[in-house]
Each structure stands twice: as C-alpha cells, then as structure tokens.
C-alpha positions, -999 to +999 in steps of 0.1 A: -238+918+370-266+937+387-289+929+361-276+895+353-288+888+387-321+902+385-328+883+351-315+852+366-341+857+398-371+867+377-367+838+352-362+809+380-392+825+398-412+819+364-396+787+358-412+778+396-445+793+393-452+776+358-439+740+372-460+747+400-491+754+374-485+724+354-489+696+381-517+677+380-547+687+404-568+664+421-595+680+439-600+673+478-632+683+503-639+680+537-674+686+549-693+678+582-662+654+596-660+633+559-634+636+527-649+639+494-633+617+474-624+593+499-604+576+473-578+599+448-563+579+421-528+588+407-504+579+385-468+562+395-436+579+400-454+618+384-451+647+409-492+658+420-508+685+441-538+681+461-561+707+464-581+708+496-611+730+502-627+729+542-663+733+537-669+733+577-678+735+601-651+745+619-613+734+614-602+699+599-565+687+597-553+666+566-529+644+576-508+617+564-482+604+590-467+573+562-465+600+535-454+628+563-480+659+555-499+675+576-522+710+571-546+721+594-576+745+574-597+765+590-634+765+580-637+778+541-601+779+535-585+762+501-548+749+503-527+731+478-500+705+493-476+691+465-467+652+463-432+641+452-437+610+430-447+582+448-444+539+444-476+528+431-494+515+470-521+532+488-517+556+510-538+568+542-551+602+555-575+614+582-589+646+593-571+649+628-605+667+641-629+636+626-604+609+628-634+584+632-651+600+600-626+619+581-607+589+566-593+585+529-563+570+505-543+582+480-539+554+455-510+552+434-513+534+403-484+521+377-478+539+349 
C-alpha cells in the first residue's frame, strides 16, 4: 500500500508539473511605471499563464480586480499567474504602484 501511495503521489506531481509546462506563455514586463505589451492577445475558452518580469524600479502590483488576480513583484522578480479559460472580451489590469501609467488588457479572442 505504502508504495502504491508513493507511486500514486509522484505520478500526480508529474502529471501537475508537465500541465503546468504545457500552457501557453505570454510574456509580461513592467518598466519605469508602464506594461510591455499593453495589449496580450489570447485565445477563447484555453487555460494561459502570464509571465511577468518587474524590470524596476522598485515594486509594481499586477492587478486585475474583474478577472480577481493580484501579485505584487518586487524590483527584478519574475512570476507566473495561471488564467482559467476565459469568454472571449477584454480584460483590464494596472500596476497598483503606476495606476496612472501602468495600464493594460488581456484580450480574449474566439477560437
């Protein structure tokens, strides 16, 4: 049973890490107060991941309050924050620290 157990544990933790691996990546940066892209383009109803990298200075927040996600990065820090599938629409998020500057959308597109 013991070993069962452990064969069940270490295949659902390669089964996670290899879903994990296989989203698609869409590449986020914040530098000086301003996201780079401001725009991300996605497709409809397909699980995503955003990677944001905080090029400074200092901390910036990504944030999206209709979408409910939130990270704060300090400066130089990378982070990844997974999207379930989402209705095609755009979708707004600001840098809580630039909120004037820092301003972007997610854009879902049909499939």
């Amino acid at each position: 049973m013991k070993q069962f157990l452990m064969l069940f544990i270490s295949a659902f933790l390669f089964l996670s890490s290899t879903a994990q691996a296989e989203l698609p990546a869409y590449k986020l940066t914040v530098k000086n107060g301003y996201f780079e892209p401001e725009v991300i383009e996605v497709p409809a109803k397909t699980r995503f991941k955003i990677v944001i990298t905080n090029l400074g200075p200092g901390p910036e927040e990504f944030e999206s309050k209709k979408l409910r996600k939130e990270t704060v990065l300090a400066e130089g820090v990378t982070r990844s924050i997974v999207f379930a599938p989402l209705k095609p629409g755009r979708y707004r998020f600001f840098g809580e620290f630039h909120p004037e500057t820092a301003e972007g959308y997610i854009v879902v597109k049909p499939k």
